[in-house]
C-alpha positions in Angstrom: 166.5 101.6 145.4 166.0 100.9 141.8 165.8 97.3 142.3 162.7 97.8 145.0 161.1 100.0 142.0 161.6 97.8 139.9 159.9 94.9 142.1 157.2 97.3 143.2 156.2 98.0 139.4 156.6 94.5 138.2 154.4 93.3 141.4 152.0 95.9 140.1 152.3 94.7 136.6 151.4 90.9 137.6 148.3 92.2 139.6 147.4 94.1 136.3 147.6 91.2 134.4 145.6 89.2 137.0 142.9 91.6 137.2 142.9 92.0 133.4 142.5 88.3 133.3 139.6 87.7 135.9 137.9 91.0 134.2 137.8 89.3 130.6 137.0 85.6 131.9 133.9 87.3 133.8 133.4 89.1 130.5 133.3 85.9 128.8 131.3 84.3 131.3 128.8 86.8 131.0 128.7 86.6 126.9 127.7 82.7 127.4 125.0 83.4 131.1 121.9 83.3 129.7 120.0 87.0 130.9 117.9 86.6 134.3 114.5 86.2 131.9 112.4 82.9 134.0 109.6 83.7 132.0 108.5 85.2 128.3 108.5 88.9 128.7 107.0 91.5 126.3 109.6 94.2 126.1 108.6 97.7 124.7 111.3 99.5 122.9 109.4 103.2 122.5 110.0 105.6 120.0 113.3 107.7 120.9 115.1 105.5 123.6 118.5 105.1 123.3 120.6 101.6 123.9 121.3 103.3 127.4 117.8 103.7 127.9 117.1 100.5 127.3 120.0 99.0 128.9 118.5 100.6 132.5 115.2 99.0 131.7 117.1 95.8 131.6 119.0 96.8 134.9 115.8 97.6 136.3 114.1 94.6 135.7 116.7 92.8 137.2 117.0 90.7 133.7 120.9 91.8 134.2 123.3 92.3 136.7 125.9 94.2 134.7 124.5 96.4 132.5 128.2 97.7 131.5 129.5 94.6 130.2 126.2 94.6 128.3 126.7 97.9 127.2 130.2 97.3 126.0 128.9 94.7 123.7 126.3 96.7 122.2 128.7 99.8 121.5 131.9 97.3 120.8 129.5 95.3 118.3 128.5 98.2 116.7 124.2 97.3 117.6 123.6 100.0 119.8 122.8 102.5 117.7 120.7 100.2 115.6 118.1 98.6 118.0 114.4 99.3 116.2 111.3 100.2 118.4 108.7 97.8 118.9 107.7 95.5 121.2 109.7 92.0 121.5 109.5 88.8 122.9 112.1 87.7 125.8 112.4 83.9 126.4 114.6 82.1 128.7 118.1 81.1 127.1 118.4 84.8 125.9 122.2 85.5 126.1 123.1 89.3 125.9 124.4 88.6 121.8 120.7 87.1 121.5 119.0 89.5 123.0 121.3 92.7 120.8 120.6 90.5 117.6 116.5 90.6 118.5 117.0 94.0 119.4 118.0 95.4 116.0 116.4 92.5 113.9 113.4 94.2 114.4 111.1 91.3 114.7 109.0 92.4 117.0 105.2 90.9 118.1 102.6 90.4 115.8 99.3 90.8 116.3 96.6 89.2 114.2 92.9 90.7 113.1 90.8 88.3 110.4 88.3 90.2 107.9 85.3 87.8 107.2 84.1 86.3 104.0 80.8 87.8 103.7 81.1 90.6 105.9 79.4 94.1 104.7 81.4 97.2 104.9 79.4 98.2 107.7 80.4 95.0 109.4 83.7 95.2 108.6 84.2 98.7 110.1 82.4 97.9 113.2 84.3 95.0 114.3 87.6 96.8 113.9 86.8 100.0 115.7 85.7 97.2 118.2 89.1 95.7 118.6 91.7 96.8 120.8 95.0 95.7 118.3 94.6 98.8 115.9 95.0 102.3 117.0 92.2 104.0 115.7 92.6 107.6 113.5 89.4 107.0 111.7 87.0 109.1 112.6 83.6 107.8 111.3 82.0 104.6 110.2 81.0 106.4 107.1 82.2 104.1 104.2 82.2 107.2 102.3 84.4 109.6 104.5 86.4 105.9 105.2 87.4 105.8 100.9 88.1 109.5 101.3 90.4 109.1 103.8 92.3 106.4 102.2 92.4 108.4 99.1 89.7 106.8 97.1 86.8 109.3 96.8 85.3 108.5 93.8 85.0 104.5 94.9 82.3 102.7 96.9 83.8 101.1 99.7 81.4 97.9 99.5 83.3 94.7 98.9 86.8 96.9 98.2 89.2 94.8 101.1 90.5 91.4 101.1 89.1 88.8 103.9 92.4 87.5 105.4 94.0 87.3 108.4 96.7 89.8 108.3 99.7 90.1 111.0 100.8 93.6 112.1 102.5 94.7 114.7 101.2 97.0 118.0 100.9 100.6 116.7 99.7 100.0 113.2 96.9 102.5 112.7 93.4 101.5 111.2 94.1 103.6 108.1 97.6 101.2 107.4 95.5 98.0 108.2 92.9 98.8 105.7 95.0 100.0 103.1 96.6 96.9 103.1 93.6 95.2 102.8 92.5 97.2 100.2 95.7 96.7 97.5 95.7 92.9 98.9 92.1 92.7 96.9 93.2 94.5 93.8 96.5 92.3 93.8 93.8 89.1 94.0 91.2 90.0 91.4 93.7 91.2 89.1 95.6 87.9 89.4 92.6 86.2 88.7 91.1 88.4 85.9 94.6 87.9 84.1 93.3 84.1 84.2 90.0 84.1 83.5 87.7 81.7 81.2 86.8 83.0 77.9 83.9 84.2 76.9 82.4 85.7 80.3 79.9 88.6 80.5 82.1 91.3 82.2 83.7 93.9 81.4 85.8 94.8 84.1 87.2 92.9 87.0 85.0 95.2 89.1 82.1 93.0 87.2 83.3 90.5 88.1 84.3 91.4 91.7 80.1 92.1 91.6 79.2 88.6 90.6 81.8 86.9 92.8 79.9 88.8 96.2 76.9 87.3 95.3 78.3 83.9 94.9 80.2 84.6 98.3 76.6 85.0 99.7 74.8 82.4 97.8 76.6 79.5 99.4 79.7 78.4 102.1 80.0 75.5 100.0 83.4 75.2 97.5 82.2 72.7 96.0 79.4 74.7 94.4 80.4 78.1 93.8 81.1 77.5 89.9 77.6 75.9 89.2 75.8 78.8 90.9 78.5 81.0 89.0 77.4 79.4 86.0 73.6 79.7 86.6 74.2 82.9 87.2 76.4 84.0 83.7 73.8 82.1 81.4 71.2 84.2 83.3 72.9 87.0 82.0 73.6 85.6 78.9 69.8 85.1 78.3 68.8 88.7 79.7 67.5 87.1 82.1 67.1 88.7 86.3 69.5 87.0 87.9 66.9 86.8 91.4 69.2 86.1 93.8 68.0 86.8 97.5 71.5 88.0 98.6 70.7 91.1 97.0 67.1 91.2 98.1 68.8 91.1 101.3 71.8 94.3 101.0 68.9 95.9 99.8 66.4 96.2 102.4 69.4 96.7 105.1 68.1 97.5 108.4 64.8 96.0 107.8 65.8 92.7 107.4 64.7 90.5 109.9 65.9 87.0 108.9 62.6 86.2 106.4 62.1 88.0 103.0 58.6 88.5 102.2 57.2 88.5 98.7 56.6 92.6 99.1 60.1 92.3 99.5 61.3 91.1 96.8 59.5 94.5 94.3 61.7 96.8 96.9 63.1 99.4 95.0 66.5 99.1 95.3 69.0 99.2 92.0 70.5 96.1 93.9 67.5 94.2 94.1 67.8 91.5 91.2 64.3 90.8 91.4 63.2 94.2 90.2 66.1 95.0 87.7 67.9 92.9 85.4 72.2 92.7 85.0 74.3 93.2 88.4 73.9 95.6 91.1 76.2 98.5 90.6 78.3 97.4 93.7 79.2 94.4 95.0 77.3 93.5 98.4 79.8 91.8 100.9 83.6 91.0 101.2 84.7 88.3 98.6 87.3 85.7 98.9 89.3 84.5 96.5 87.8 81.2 95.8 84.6 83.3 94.9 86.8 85.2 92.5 88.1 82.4 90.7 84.4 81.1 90.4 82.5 83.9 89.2 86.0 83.9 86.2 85.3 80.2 86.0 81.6 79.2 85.9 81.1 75.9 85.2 79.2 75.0 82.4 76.2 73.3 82.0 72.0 74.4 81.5 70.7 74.8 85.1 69.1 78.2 85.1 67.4 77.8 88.8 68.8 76.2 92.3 67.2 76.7 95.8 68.3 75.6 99.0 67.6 72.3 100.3 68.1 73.2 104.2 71.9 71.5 104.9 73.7 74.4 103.3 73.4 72.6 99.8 71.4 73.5 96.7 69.0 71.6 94.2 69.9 73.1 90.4 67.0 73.0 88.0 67.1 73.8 84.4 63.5 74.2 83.6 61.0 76.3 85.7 58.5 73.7 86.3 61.5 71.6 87.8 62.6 74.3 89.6 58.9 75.2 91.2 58.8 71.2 92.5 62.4 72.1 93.6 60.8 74.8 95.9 58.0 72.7 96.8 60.4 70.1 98.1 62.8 71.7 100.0 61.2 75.1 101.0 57.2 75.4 101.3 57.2 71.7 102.6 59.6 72.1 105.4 
């Protein structure tokens, strides 16, 4: 009797081991089988799921046909309680370690918005309640009630965020996005200011954040924004108006209709640098960096005028009789 006992438990004992065996090598197998993913997938971890959660998405999806070994990976590995919400990118080749290490690495999907050179706050605001990548909490398209909400009452908004292209990902509110864009700017012009040229007529970087949205209007060349930076600081060395259409421009807003009009150049406007002399008391678009560094850096010289010559270039005069033949050239003749 004992012997048959002992047969039966060591008969059981070898199909114990056999089974433990085939479990682990299918456990194995498993850890190096690529997930069922044929294509990319966008995967949405929301707020407040758990790994189990997730793991019957997986299931459910059919990217995985056993969701327990998956699940004693995650909870043997110690990830399952440290997957971060967002939305991820599944390729195919994802083995279940891959996928856990995505999972918690929190590298999810970014999306991409690009502010423009040149843009006016209007502009600006416009174009992101327009997009579909933000989620909007701003109520208004007021500049004023958009600095309040951000925390800045007391500043104009004009010209106060960085043209970039900045990554985020899905979820990021308005408010984030444009407080980013808002420090990214002071980060700039305070880089630059802590290198700028001597002997320039500012006072503050703000000055200087005025001067450099004019030049960012003035021209899309590179290549010229320190000479019309520098006609621009002798102007103001001279106390002279600096006359720059730009301005002209902010200032009539909504009536602008593409042409300016000599009645439009006496509108009564503190921005218009026709009528009043020194800078307009904000700046008048978004400003790049390269603008920055040129209104820090004008170039030196003795020009004093420039108009456009019609291919996105300007003619620079230093007296005003060659500057009227300037204008007879390349505006009143063509």
């Amino acid at each position: 009797m004992l012997k048959r006992l002992a047969g039966l438990l060591s008969l059981v004992l070898l199909f114990s081991a056999v089974a433990g065996f085939l479990l682990y090598r299918d456990y194995q197998q498993f850890l190096d089988t690529p997930l069922n993913i044929d294509n990319q997938i966008v995967f949405q971890v929301e707020q407040g799921m758990s790994f189990a959660d997730v793991n019957a998405r997986l299931e459910s999806l059919k990217m995985t046909s056993k969701p327990v070994y998956l699940e004693v990976l995650a909870r043997h590995s110690g990830k399952a309680n440290k997957i971060k919400t967002g939305e991820y990118l599944f390729t195919p080749g994802l083995t279940p370690d891959e996928l856990l290490n995505l999972l918690v690495s929190g590298k999810v999907i970014q999306y991409s918005f690009t502010l423009v050179e040149g843009w006016q706050i209007v502009e600006m605001l416009q174009a992101i309640r327009a997009t579909d990548l933000l989620n909007h909490t701003l109520t208004s398209d007021d500049p004023a009630a958009l600095m309040e909400a951000l925390g800045y009452p007391d500043k104009e908004a004009e010209g106060l965020f960085f043209p970039d292209t900045y990554h985020f990902p899905r979820g990021t509110t308005d408010k984030v996005f444009l407080q980013r864009a808002y420090e990214r700017l002071h980060d700039v012009l305070d880089e630059e200011w802590q290198m700028r040229a001597e002997d320039i007529p500012y006072n503050t970087p703000y000055e200087a954040l005025i001067m450099a949205s004019i030049i960012e209007k003035e021209t899309g060349l590179p290549s010229e924004r320190g000479a019309i930076a520098g006609v621009f600081v002798r102007r103001l060395n001279k106390n002279m108006k600096l006359q720059t259409d730009p301005t002209v421009i902010y200032a009539m807003g909504k009536l602008f209709n593409g042409n300016i009009r000599k009645k439009d150049l006496d509108i009564d406007s503190p921005h218009n640098t026709y009528r009043y002399k020194g800078l307009p008391p904000t700046p008048i678009a978004l400003v790049g960096r390269e603008a920055i560094h040129a209104a820090l850096h004008p170039e030196e010289g003795k020009s004093l005028y420039f108009v456009a010559k019609g291919d996105g270039s300007h003619y620079f005069s230093e007296t005003l009789a060659e500057h009227n033949r300037a204008v007879t050239k390349y505006q009143l003749k063509r």
